[in-house]
C-alpha positions, 0 to 999 in steps of 0.5 A, spaced: 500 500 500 502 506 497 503 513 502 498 516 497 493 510 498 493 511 506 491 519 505 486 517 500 483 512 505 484 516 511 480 523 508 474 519 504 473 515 511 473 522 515 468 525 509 463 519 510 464 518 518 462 526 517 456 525 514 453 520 519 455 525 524 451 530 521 445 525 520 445 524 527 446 531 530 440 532 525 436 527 528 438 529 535 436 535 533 430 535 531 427 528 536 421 533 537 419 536 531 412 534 529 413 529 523 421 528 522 422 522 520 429 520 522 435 520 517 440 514 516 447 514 512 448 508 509 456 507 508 460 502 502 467 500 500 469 504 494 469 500 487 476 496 486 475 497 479 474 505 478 479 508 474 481 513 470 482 516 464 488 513 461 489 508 468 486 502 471 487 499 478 492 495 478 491 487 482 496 490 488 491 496 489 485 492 491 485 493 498 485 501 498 479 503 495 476 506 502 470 508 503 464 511 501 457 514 502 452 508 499 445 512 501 443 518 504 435 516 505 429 519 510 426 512 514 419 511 512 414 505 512 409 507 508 404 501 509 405 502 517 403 510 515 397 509 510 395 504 516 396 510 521 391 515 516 386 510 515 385 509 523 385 516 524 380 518 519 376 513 521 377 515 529 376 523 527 369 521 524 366 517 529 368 523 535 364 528 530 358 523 530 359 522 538 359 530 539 354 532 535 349 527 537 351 527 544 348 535 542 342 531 541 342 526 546 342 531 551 337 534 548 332 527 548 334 526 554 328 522 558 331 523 566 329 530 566 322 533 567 322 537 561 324 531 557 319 529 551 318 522 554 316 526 561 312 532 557 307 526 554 306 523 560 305 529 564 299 531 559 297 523 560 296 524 568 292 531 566 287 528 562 287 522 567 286 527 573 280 530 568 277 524 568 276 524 575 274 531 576 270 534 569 267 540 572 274 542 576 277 549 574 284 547 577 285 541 573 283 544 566 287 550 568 293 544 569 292 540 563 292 546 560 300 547 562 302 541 561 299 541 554 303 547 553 309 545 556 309 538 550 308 543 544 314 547 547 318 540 548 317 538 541 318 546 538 325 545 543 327 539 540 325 541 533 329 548 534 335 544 537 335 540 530 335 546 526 341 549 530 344 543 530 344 542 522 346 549 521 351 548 525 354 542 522 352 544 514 357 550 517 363 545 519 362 541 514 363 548 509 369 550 513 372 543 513 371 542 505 375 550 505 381 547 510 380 540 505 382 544 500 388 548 502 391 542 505 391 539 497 393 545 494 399 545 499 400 537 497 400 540 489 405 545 491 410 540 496 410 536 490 412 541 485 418 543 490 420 536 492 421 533 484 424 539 483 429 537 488 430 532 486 432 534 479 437 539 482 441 533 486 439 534 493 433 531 495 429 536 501 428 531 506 423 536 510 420 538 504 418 530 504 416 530 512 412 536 511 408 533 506 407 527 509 405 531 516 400 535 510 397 528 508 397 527 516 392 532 517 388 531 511 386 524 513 382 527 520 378 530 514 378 524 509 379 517 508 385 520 503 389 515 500 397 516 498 401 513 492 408 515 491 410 517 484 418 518 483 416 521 477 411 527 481 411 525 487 403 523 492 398 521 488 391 522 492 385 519 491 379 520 495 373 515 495 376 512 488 377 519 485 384 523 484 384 529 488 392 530 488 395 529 481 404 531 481 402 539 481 395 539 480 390 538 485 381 537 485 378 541 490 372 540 494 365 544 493 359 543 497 353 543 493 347 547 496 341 546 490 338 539 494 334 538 500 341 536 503 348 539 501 353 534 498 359 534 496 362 534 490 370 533 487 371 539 484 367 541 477 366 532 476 359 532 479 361 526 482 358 527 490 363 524 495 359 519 498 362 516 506 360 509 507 356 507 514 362 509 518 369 512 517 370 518 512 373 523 516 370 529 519 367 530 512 364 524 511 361 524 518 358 530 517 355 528 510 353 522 513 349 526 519 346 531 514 344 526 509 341 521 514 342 521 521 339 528 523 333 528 518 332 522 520 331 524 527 327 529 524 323 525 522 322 521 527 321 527 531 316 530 526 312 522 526 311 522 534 308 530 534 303 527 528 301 522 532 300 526 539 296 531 534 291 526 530 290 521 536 289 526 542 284 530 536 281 525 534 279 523 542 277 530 543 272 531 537 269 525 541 267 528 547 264 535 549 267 542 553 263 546 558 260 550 553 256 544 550 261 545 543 263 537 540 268 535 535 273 540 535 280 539 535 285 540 542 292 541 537 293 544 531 299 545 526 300 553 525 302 552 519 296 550 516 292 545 513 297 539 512 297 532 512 303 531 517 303 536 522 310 537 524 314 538 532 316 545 530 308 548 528 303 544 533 299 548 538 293 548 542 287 549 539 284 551 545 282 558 548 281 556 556 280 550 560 272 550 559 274 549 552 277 543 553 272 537 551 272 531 557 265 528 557 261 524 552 255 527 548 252 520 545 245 521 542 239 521 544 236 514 544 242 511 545 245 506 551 250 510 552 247 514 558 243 519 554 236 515 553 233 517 560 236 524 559 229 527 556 221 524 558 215 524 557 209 524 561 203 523 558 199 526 563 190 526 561 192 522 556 195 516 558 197 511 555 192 510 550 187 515 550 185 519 544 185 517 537 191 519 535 194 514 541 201 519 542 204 514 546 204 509 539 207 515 536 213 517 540 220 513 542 220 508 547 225 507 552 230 502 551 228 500 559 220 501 556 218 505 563 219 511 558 218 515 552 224 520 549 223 527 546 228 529 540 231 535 543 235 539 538 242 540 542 242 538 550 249 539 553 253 534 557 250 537 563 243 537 561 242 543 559 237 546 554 240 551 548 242 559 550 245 555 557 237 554 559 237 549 565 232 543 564 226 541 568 219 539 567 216 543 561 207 542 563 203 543 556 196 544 555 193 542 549 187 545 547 182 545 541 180 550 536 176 551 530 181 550 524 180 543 523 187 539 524 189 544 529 191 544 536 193 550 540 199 548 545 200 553 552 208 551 554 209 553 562 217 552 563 221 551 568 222 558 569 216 560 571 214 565 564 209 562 560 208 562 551 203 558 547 203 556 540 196 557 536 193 554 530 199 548 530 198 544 524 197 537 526 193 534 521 198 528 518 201 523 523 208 524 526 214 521 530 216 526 535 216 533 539 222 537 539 224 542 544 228 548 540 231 554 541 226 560 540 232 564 537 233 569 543 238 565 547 234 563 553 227 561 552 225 555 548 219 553 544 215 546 543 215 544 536 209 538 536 211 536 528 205 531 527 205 528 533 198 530 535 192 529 531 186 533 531 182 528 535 186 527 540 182 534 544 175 533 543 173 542 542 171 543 550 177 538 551 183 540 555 189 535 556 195 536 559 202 532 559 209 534 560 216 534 557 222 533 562 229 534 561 234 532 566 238 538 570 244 533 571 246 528 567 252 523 569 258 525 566 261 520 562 268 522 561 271 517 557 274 522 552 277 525 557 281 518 560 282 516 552 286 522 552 291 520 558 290 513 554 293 515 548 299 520 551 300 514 556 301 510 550 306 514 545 311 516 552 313 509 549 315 513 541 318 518 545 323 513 550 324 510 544 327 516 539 331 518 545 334 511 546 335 511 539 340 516 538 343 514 545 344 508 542 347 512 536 352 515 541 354 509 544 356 506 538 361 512 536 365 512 543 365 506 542 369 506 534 372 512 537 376 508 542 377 502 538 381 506 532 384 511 536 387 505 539 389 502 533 391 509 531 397 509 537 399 502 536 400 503 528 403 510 530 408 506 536 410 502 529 411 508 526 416 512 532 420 504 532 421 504 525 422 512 523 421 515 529 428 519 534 430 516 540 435 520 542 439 516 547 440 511 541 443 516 537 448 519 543 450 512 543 451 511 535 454 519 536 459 516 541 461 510 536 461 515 529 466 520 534 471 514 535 471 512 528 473 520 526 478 519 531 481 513 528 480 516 521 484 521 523 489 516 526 490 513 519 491 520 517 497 521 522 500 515 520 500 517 513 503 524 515 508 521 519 510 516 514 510 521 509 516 524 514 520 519 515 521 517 507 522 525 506 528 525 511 531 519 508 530 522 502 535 527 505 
């Protein structure tokens, strides 16, 4: 071996154990910069069969190649770090859903008394306590509150739907604006790279920020990157290219539809997440698309039920002012056939409006059959040629005859509010063939007659009518009489009575409380449904984040600083420089000494 082999030896191993301790200062250095991916020297005996212009190596110089910088790379496992976005783009879309539906499910909540389960069951136990004491002002007045208080539940929960889609289409705006910077940014990063790498000298932080750029996208979308050495990632979304070497697909969120969507640019193709996953934007495409309008609707089924079943009892039953079939809720939005939670409110103007008894017809077994009698007084029960009890309507228990009257409320009461009682009529004759005259002596005292009332066919019945003053009745005797029924010197009397207080029958009113009572379960079961929901979100959200943290500890081993490895690998390459240098000694001493015996 030659002097100038041992120099040549010597300053090439100096160079390259110089390059490895600055690969290792660099890693110490930067052990806690976020995305740095360590730096490795690789190193290799120089090729024996270099040669030169005119010279080739010769068989005695094999030995004094020296050594060289074989690579210079930035450690990275790709596979280990689509894993890693993979995770972490499924675990940010599972904590989104999980927030915004915790959001929800706060506002469902069953174990609060302004929940919607508890506002159904406070309206039933109104209704139910109504049924029990009908005529009770303070019940009505709460039945009233408690109603209020259920129309105000679902017009809450619709108001709190509405912000929280509001709030969701705005994140997912401002999601799709950040989306869209960090693909440009990959675009750009490319372009600086594979420039770079053309001129000789890769930018290794150029490459950590772009795969820290990636990082971050992949909170946002399910991106998947592929390396190109020619220009550099390609991004994929959804199958769709979003980043090709400089050139980049933005995001757009089209607003034309019931719901937004999101498309890849100017292609028309809507991005359109799976069941779970997806990002943050995909998880909030997926609330907007399905989970939030499906609630609402849910939402909006509960309160058209509330509205059509509680109506359709109330029409059923009768208020204290005589008023039947009129609905207790109403959608403000107007005439539809679905009413939704935001628009129901009370039909109702007071508690006496509120309808909390039965009004069967007359006739009927449903306790209204008695309500009015007739008693035939000189008559009897056959007397007369026209026989009038043949000619009126018996009793279903055959003791008495019943008198249609036009309009008899609940509590017995005759039209205009006038009580009822025994109404005593005279019946006399008078010249005009076919007419009677008829003396009425109401419960009140005050007496009207009816002159000339034409009886000349047969009839079925005797009705009490409003006289149009509000308080006074008169009798319409139809046909039920005939003339020969009263001889001409011939006074009969009989008399119409109506029942001051009927039983009240309050089955609407129970019915009601039935039908709350009943759909307190639709409500249980909306709120447990999303509750559901929440669970199963946290539940994703964990497991992902700890494949996340397991896939991102492969990582730290594979790419990752530890600073006390490389102190220890300075240690070494500190002593390979010291030895280096002692080769050089060795030479420059060498060299010396042939100089001086050259002398």
């Amino acid at each position: 071996m030659s002097v100038n082999s041992l120099f040549d030896i010597g300053s090439t191993s100096l160079r390259a154990v110089g390059e490895k301790i600055d690969a290792t200062s660099q890693n110490i250095a930067n052990a806690e910069s976020e995305g740095y991916r360590r730096r490795r020297v690789s190193l290799s005996s120089r090729s024996v069969a270099a040669t030169g212009l005119y010279a080739s190596n010769g068989a005695q110089d094999v030995t004094s190649s020296g050594v060289g910088v074989e690579q210079f790379e930035r450690v990275r496992d790709g596979m280990l770090v689509a894993a890693r976005n993979e995770a972490r783009s499924s675990e940010s879309a599972a904590r989104e859903e999980g927030r915004v539906l915790g959001v929800l499910e706060g506002a469902l909540a069953t174990d609060t008394d302004a929940g919607l389960s508890a506002s159904l069951q406070g309206l039933a136990d109104g209704f139910s306590n109504l049924a029990i004491n009908p005529d009770s002002q303070g019940v009505r007045e709460s039945v009233l509150g408690r109603a209020r208080q259920l129309t105000d539940t679902f017009g809450r929960l619709d108001q709190r739907l509405g912000e929280l889609t509001t709030n969701t289409e705005n994140a997912l705006a401002g999601n799709v604006e950040k989306a869209n910077g960090l693909l440009d940014k990959v675009a750009s990063l490319n372009e600086q790279i594979e420039n770079a790498r053309a001129g000789g000298s890769p930018d290794y932080a150029a490459e950590d920020q772009r795969d820290q750029t990636v990082k971050e996208l992949s909170k946002l979308l399910p991106v998947e990157a592929q390396e190109n050495r020619s220009d550099g990632y390609t991004l994929t979304v959804d199958g769709m290219t979003v980043v090709q070497g400089t050139e980049a697909t933005n995001l757009s969120v089209d607003q034309s539809g019931d719901t937004p969507a999101v498309e890849f640019g100017k292609t028309g193709v809507e991005f359109t997440p799976g069941a779970e996953g997806g990002g943050e934007i995909g998880a909030q495409a997926r609330l907007l698309n399905d989970t939030l309008p499906g609630v609402q609707s849910d939402l909006d089924a509960l309160a058209d039920d509330v509205v059509k079943e509680v109506n359709a009892a109330h029409r059923k039953g009768a208020d204290q002012n005589g008023d039947t079939g009129e609905n207790f809720f109403v959608d403000k939005s107007g005439p539809s056939s679905e009413n939704t939670a935001g628009n129901i409110e009370l039909n109702v103007d007071g508690p006496k409006d509120i309808a909390a008894v039965a009004t069967p017809a007359l006739g009927t077994l449903g306790g209204n059959e008695t309500a009015v009698t007739i008693g035939q007084g000189d008559f009897g029960d056959s007397s007369g040629a026209g026989k009038i009890e043949d000619r009126l309507t018996v009793g279903p228990d055959g003791s008495a005859s019943t008198v249609e009257v036009s309009s008899i409320s609940p509590d017995g009461n005759l039209p205009g509010g006038v009580e009822g009682g025994t109404f005593d009529i005279t019946v006399e004759d008078n010249a005009n063939t076919g007419e009677l005259d008829f003396t009425i002596n109401r419960p009140d005292g005050s007496t009207s007659a009816q002159t000339g009332v034409d009886v000349s066919s047969d009839g079925t019945r005797i009705t009490l009518e409003d006289d149009g003053s509000g308080n006074t009745l008169k009798l319409d005797v139809g046909t039920a009489f005939a003339d020969g029924d009263v001889g001409p010197t011939e006074t009969k009397e009989f008399s119409v009575t109506v029942d001051n207080s009927l039983p009240g029958n309050t089955g609407p009113a129970q019915n009601i409380a039935d039908v709350a009572s009943d759909l307190t379960t639709g409500a249980t079961d909306l709120a447990a449904g999303v509750g559901t929901q929440v669970q199963e979100a946290a539940a994703k959200e964990e497991a992902q984040a700890a494949v996340g943290e397991r896939v991102q500890a492969q990582i730290e081993d594979v790419s990752g600083v530890s600073v006390d490895q490389q102190l220890s690998s300075l240690i070494e390459q500190q002593q390979q420089f010291a030895a280096s240098a002692q080769v050089l000694t060795t030479a420059r001493e060498v060299s010396s000494t042939l100089l001086s015996i050259a002398r």
